[in-house]
GUVO-136268 format. One record per residue (C-alpha): residue number from 1; residue in three letters; chain; x negated, y, z negated. Coordinates in nm, 3 decimals, padded with zeros to 5 digits, m for minus. Layout:
REM residues N
     k     r   c         u         v         w
   NUM   Ala   A         X         Y         Z
...
//
This chain:
REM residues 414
     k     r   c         u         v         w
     1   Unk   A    01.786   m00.373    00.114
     2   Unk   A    01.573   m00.169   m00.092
     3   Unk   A    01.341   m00.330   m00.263
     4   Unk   A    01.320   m00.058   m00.586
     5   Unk   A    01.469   m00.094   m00.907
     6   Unk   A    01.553    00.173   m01.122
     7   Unk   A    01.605    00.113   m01.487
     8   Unk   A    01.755    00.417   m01.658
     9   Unk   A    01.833    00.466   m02.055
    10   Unk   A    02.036    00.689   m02.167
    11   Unk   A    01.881    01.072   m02.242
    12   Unk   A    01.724    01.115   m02.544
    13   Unk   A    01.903    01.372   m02.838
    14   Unk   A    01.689    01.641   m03.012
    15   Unk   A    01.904    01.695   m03.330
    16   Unk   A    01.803    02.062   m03.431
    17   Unk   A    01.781    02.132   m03.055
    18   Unk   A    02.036    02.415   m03.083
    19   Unk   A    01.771    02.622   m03.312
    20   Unk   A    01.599    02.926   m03.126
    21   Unk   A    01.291    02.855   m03.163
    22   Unk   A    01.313    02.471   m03.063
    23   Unk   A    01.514    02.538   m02.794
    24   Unk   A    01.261    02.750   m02.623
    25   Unk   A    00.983    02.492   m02.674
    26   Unk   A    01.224    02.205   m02.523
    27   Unk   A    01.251    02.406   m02.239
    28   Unk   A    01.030    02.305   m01.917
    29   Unk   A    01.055    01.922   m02.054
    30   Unk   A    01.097    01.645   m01.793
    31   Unk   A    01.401    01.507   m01.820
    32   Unk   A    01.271    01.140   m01.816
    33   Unk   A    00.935    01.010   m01.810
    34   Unk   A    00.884    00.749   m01.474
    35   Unk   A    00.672    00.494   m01.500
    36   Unk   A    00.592    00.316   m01.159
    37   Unk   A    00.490   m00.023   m01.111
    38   Unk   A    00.455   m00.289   m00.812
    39   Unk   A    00.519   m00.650   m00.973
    40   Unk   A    00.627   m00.946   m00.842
    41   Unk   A    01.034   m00.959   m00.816
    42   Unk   A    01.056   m01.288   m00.592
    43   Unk   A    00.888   m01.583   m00.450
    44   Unk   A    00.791   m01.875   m00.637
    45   Unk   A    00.571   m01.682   m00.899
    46   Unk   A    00.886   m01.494   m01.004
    47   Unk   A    00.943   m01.647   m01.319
    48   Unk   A    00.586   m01.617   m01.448
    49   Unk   A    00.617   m01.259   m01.359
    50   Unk   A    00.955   m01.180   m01.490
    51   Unk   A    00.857   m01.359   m01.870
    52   Unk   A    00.528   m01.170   m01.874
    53   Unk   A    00.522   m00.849   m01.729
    54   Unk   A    00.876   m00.701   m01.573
    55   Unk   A    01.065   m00.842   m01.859
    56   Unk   A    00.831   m00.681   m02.097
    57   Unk   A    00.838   m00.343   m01.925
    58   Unk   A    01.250   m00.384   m01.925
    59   Unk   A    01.234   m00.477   m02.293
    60   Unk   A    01.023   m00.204   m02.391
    61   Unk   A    01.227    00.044   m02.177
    62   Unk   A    01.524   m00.053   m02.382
    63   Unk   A    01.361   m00.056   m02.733
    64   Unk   A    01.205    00.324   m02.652
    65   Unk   A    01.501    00.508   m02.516
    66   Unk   A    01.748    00.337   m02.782
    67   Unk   A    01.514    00.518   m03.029
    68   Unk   A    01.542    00.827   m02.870
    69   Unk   A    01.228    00.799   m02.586
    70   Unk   A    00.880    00.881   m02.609
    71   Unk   A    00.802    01.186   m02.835
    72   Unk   A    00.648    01.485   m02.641
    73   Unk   A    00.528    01.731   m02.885
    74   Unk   A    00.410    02.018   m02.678
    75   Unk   A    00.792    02.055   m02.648
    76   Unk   A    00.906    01.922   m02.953
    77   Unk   A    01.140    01.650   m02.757
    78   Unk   A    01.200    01.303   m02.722
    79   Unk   A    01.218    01.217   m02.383
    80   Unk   A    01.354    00.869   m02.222
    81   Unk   A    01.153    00.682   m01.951
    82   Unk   A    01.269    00.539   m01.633
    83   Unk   A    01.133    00.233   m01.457
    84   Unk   A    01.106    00.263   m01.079
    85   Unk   A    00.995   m00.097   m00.975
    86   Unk   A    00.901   m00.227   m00.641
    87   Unk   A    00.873   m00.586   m00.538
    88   Unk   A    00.498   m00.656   m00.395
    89   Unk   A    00.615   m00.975   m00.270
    90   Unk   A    00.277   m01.163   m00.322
    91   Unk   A    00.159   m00.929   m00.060
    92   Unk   A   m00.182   m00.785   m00.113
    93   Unk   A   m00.095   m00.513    00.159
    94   Unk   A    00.277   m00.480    00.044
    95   Unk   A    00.101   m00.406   m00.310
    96   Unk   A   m00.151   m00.150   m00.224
    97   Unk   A    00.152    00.049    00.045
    98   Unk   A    00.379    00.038   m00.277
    99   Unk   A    00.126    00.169   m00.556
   100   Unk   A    00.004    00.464   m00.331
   101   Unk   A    00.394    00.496   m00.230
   102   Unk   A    00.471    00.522   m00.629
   103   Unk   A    00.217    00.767   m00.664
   104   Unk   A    00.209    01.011   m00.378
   105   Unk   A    00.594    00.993   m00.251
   106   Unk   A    00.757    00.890   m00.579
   107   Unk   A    00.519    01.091   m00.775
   108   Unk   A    00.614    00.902   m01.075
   109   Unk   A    00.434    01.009   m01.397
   110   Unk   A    00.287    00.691   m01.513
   111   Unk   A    00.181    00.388   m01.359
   112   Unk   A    00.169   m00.008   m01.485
   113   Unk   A    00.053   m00.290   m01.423
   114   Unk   A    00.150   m00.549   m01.126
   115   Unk   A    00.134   m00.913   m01.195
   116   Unk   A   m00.150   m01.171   m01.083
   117   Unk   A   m00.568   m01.117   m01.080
   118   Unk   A   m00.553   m00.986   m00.701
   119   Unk   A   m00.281   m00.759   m00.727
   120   Unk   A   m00.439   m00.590   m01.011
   121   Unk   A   m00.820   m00.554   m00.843
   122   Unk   A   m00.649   m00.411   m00.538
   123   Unk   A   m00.450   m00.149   m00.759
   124   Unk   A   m00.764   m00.052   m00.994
   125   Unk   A   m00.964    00.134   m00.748
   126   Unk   A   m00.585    00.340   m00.601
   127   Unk   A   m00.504    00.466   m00.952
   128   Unk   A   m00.869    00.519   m01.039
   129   Unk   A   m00.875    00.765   m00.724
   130   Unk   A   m00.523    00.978   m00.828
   131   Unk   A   m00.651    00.987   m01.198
   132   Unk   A   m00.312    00.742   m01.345
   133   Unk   A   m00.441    00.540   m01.631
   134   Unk   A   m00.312    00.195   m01.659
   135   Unk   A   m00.370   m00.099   m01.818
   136   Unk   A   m00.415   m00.441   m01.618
   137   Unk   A   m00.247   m00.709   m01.787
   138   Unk   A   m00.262   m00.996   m01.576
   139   Unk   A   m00.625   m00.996   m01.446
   140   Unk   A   m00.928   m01.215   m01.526
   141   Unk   A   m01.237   m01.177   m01.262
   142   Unk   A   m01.621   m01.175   m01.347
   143   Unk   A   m01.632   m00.878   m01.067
   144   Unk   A   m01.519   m00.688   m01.404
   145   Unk   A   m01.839   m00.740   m01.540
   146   Unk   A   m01.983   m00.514   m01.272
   147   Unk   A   m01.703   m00.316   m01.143
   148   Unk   A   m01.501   m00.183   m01.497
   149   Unk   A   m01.707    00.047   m01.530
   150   Unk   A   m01.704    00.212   m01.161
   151   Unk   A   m01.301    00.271   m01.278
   152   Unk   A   m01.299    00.503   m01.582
   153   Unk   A   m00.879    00.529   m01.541
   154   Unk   A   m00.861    00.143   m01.533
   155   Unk   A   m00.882   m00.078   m01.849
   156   Unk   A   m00.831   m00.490   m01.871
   157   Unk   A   m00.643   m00.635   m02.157
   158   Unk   A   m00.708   m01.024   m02.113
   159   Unk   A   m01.010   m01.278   m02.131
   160   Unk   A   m01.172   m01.275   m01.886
   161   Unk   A   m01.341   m01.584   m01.759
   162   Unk   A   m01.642   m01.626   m01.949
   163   Unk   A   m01.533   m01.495   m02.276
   164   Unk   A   m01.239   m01.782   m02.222
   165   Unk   A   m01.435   m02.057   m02.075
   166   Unk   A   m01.741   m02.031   m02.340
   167   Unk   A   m01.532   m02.116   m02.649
   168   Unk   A   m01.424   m02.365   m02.496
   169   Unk   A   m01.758   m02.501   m02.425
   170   Unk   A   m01.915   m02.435   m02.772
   171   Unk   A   m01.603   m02.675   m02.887
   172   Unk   A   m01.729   m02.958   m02.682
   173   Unk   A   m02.079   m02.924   m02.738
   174   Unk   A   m02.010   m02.868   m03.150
   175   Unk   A   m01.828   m03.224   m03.092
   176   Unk   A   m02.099   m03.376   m02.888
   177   Unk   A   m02.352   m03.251   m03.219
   178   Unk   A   m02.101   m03.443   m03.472
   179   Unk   A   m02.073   m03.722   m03.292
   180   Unk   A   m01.726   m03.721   m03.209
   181   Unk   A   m01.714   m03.616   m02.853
   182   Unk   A   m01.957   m03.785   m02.602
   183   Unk   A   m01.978   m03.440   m02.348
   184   Unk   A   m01.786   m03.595   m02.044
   185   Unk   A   m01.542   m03.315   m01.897
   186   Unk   A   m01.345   m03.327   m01.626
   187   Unk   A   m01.143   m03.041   m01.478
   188   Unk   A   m00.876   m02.990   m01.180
   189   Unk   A   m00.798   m02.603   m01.067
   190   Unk   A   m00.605   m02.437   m00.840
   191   Unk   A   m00.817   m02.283   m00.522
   192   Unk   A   m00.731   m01.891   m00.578
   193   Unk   A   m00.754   m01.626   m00.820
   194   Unk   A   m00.808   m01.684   m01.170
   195   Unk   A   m00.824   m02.064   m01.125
   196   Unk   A   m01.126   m02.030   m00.947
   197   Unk   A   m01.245   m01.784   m01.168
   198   Unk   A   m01.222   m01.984   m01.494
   199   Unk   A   m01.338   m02.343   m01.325
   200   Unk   A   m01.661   m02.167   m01.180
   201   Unk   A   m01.718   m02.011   m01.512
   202   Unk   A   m01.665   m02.293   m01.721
   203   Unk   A   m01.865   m02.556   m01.508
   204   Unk   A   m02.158   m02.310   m01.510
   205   Unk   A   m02.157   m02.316   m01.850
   206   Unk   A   m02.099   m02.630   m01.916
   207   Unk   A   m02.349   m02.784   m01.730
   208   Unk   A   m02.601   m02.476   m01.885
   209   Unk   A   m02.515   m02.655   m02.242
   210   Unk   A   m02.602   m03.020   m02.102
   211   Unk   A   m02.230   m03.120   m02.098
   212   Unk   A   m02.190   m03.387   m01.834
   213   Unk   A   m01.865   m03.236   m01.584
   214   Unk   A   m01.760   m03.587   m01.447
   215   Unk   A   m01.506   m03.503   m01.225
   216   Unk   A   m01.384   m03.159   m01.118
   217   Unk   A   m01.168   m03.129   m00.778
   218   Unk   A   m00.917   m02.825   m00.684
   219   Unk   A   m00.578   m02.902   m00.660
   220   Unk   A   m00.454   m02.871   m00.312
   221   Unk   A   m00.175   m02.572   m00.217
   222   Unk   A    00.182   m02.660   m00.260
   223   Unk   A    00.109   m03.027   m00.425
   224   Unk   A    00.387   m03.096   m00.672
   225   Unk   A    00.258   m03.474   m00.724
   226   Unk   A   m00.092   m03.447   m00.892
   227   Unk   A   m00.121   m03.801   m01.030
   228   Unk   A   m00.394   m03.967   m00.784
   229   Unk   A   m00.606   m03.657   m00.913
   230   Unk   A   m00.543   m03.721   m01.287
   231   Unk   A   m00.617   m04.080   m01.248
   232   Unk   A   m00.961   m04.019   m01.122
   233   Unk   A   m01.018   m03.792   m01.368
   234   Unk   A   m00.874   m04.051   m01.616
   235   Unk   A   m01.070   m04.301   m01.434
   236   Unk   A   m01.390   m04.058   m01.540
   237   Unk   A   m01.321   m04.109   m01.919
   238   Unk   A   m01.337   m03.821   m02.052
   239   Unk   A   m01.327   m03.665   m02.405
   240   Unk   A   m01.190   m03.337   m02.240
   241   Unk   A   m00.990   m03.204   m01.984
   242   Unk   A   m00.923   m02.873   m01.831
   243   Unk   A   m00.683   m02.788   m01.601
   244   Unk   A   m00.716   m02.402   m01.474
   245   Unk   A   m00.463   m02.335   m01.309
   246   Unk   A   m00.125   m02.160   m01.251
   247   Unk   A    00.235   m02.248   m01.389
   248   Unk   A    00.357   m02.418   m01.036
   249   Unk   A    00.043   m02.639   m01.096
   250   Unk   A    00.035   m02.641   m01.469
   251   Unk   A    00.368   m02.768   m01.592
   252   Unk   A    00.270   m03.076   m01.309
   253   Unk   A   m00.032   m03.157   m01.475
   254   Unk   A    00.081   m03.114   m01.768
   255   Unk   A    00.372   m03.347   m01.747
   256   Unk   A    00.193   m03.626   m01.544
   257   Unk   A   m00.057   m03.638   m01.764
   258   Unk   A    00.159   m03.737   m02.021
   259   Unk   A    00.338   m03.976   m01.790
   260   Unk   A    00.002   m04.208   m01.679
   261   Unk   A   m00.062   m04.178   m02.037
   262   Unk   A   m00.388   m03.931   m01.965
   263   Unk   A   m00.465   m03.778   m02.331
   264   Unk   A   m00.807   m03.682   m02.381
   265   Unk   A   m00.904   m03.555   m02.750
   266   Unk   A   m00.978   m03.196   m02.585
   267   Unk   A   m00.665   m03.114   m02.347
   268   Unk   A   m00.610   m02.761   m02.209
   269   Unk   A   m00.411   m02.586   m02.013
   270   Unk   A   m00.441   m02.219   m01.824
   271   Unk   A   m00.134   m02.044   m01.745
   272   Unk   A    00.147   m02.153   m01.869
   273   Unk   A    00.018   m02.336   m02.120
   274   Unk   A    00.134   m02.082   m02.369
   275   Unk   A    00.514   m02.092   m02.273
   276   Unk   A    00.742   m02.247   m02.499
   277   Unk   A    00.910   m02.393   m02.189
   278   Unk   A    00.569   m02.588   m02.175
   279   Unk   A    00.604   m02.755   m02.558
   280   Unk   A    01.031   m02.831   m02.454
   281   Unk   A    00.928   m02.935   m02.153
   282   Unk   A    00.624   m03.168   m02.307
   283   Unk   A    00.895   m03.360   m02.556
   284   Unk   A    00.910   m03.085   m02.840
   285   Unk   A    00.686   m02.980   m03.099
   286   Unk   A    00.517   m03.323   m03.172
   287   Unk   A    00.457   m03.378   m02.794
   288   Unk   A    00.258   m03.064   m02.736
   289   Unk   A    00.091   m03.117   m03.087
   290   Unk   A   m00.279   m03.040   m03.030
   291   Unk   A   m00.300   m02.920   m02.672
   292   Unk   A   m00.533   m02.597   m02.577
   293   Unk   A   m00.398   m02.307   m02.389
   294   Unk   A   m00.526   m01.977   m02.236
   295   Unk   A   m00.422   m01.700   m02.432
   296   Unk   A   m00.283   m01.672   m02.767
   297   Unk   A   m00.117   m01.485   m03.025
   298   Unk   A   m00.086   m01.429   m03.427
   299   Unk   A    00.355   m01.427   m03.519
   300   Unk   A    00.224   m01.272   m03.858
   301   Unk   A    00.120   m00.952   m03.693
   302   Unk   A    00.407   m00.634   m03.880
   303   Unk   A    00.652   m00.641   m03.632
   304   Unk   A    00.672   m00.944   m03.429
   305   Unk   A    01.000   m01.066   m03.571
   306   Unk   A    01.177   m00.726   m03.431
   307   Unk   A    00.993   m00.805   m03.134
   308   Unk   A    01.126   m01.158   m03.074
   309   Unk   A    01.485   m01.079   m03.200
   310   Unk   A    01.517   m00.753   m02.930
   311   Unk   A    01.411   m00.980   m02.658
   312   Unk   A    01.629   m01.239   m02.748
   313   Unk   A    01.891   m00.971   m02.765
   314   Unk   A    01.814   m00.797   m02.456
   315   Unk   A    01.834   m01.122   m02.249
   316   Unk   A    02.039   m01.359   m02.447
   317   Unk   A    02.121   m01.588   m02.122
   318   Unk   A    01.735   m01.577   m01.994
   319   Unk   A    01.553   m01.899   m02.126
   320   Unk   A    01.185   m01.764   m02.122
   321   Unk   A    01.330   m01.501   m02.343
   322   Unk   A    01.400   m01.724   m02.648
   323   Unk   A    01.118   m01.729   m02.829
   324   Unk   A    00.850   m01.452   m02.743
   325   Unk   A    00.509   m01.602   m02.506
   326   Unk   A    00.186   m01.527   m02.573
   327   Unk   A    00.127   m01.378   m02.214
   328   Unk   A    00.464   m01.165   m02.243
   329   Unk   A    00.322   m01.047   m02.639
   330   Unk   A   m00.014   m00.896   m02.486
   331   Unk   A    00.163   m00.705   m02.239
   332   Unk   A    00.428   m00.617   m02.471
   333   Unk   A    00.128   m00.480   m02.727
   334   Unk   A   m00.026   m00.258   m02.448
   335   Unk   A    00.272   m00.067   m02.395
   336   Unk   A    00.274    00.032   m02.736
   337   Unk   A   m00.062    00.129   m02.645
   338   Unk   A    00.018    00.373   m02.373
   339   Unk   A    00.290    00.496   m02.531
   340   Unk   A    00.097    00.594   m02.890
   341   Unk   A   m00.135    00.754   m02.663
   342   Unk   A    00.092    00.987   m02.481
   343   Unk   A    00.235    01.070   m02.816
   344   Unk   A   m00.091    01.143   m02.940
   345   Unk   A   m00.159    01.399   m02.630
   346   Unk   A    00.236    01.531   m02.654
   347   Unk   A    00.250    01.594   m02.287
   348   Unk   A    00.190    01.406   m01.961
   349   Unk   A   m00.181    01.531   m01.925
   350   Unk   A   m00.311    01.168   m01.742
   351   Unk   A   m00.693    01.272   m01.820
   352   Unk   A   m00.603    01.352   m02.166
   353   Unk   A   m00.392    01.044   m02.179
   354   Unk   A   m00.651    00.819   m02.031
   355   Unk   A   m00.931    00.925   m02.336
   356   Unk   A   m00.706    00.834   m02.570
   357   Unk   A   m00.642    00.536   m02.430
   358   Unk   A   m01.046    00.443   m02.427
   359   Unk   A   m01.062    00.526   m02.801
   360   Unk   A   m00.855    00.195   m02.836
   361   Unk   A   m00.557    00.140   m03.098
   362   Unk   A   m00.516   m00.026   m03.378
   363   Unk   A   m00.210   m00.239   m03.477
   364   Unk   A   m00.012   m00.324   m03.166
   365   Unk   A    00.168   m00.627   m03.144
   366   Unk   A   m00.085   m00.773   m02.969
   367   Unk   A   m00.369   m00.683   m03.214
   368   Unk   A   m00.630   m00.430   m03.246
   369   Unk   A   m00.761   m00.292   m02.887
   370   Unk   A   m01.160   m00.204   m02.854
   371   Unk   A   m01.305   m00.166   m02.511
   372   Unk   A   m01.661   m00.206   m02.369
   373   Unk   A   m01.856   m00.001   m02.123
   374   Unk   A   m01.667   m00.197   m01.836
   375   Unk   A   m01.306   m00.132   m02.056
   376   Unk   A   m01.227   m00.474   m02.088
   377   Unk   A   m01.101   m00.564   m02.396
   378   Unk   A   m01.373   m00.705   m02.660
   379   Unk   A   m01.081   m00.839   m02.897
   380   Unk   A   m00.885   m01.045   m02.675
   381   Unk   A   m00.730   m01.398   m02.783
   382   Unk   A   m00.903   m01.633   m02.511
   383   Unk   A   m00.773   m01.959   m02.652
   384   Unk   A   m00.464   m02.087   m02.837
   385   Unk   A   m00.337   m02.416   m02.935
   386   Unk   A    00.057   m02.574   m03.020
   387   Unk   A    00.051   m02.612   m03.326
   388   Unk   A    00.361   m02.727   m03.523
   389   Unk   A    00.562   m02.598   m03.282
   390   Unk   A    00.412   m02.286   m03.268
   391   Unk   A    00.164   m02.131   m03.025
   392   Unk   A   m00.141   m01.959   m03.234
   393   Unk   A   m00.472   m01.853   m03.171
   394   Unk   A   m00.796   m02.055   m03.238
   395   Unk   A   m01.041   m01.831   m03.067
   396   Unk   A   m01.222   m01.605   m03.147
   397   Unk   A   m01.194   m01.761   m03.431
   398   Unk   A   m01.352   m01.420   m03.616
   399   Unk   A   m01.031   m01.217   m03.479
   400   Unk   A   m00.749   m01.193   m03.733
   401   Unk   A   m00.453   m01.464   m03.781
   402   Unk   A   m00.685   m01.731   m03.614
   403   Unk   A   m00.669   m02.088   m03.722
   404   Unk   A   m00.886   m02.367   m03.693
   405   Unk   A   m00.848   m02.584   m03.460
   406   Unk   A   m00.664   m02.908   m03.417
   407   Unk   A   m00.884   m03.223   m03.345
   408   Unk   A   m00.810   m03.476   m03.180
   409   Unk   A   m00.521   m03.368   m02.987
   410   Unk   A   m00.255   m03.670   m03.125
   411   Unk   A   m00.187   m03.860   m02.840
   412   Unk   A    00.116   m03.831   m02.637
   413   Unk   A    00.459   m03.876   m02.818
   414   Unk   A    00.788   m03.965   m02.663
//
């Protein structure tokens, strides 16, 4: 079976194409604009994937080519996009065959993101090389801090580990100062990827701000059962927790945690902390009252509510597409991005394209966009919290729509 998807809309309708002179520009348009991507369509990851990057691209497919498609003004025509989607397979081969397949054999006319911090590396450095500008949406490695900048045609929407793990840390210590928090952490993480990536940042920093990490043990592959490693981390005592990790661990730890009773006055939780099928799954909105989460996002932002209703709309049977996530938001908010920028350049001109692109953007869904020297993105949310039922963003606490934070986190409800 082949393993690409195609996504058509319907073609796009220039009204006053029938006048002379805008019938000769429209001529020598494309058709449809292709957009090429390598996510993950199966496996046990699926779900993450689907609520946070392929549904997004499928939602925003929809939304552009019911208004018409993207405007290209060297030819004075809206033009529709088509997704051509391949399934990587949590492959890191499968993923680099497929995004040089997309590009040299498909010759699609865009590229975007695939899902999960490997898959994204191991794409950077392939559509760096053919010139395709795309923005990784899923990635968070400290090799960014040296490498962004070696990939002028890549650019790196989240927090990235340090910039997510320090606010956190300045929140402890701040307690510690007050006298309300006496320092002891204690983390669990998952051995790959970005769990690694945020529990190596966050201990180093920790410890660098004389915070006392008590207990901090990776979670081992496949373990569904996590309680003997939240009871000695309960058995540590501490004032915070941290679990970095992914959903398949998260939701565990999550829910165990609440079942031994574990509820430290600093709780967090990496991805998957930010779904709303983590506060259901929790108890509701009381439950999930107070707890930390990677990622965030402001509902107050102009446009949001279209946002969530279309998704709704567009996949009314689909739980994860209920209520928008903050994960599925950010990715959501860089396609904007992409697309303002290829109607800013009116034609598919990639190196055109991709300085537009580095200028930033200003009023996606997701926020303002400003990158630095290594293009990752200097106005990322790195930390939200559940908050009356709703997930919003505590840090940076200087971006826009940020709230303070909740303190203690109540403990655990029914």
């Amino acid at each position: 079976m082949d393993r690409r998807t195609f996504i058509k809309g319907s073609a796009a309708v220039v009204g006053a194409a029938t006048l002379p002179t805008l019938h000769a520009r429209a001529q020598g348009a494309p058709e449809k604009i292709r957009f090429g991507a390598a996510p993950l369509l199966s496996g046990p990851m699926q779900g993450a994937a689907l609520s946070t990057t392929v549904g997004q691209y499928q939602l925003w497919q929809k939304r552009v080519n019911d208004a018409g498609g993207i405007m290209l003004s060297k030819y004075n025509k809206k033009v529709p996009i088509d997704l051509v989607l391949y399934d990587s397979r949590m492959d890191d081969n499968e993923n680099i065959k497929l995004t040089e397949k997309l590009i040299l054999d498909d010759k699609v006319d865009m590229m975007l993101a695939p899902w999960g911090t490997q898959f994204n590396l191991a794409a950077a450095p392939i559509v760096n090389k053919y010139e395709y500008p795309v923005v990784f949406t899923t990635a968070g490695a400290e090799i960014l801090y040296e490498k962004g900048k070696d990939w002028p045609y890549a650019f790196w929407s989240l927090s990235q580990p340090i910039e997510s793990t320090q606010p956190l840390v300045d929140l402890v210590v701040q307690l510690k100062k007050d006298g309300k928090s006496s320092g002891k952490c204690a983390a669990l993480f998952d051995g790959f990827e970005l769990g690694i990536e945020m529990d190596n940042a966050f201990t180093r920093l920790a410890k660098e701000a004389g915070l006392d990490v008590v207990y901090n043990e990776a979670i081992p592959p496949g373990t569904s059962d996590v309680q003997p490693l939240l009871r000695k981390a309960q058995a540590t005592n501490p004032d915070a927790f941290f679990s970095f990790t992914y959903p398949d661990s998260t939701f565990p730890v999550a829910l165990q945690s609440k079942a031994i009773g574990f509820s430290p006055d600093v709780f967090y939780l990496c991805i998957g902390g930010v779904f709303p099928g983590m506060r259901d799954a929790l108890g509701g909105a009381p439950a999930a009252e107070g707890v930390l989460a990677y990622g965030a996002q402001d509902p107050s932002v102009p446009g949001y509510d279209e946002y969530a209703a279309a998704l709704k709309a567009t996949f009314p049977d689909q739980p994860w597409a209920q209520e928008p996530e903050a994960g599925g938001v950010q990715v959501y908010g860089f396609l904007q991005m992409v697309q303002w920028a290829i109607e800013a350049v009116g034609e598919i001109d990639r190196p055109k394209i991709r300085d537009n692109m580095a200028a930033g953007a200003k009023g996606t869904l997701y926020g303002d966009v400003a990158w630095d020297e290594n293009h990752l993105n200097v106005n990322a949310w790195s930390v939200g919290q559940w908050q009356g039922g709703k997930l919003v963003g505590v840090y940076p606490a200087s971006k826009a729509g940020a709230k303070p934070v909740v303190f203690p986190k109540p403990k655990w409800t029914a």
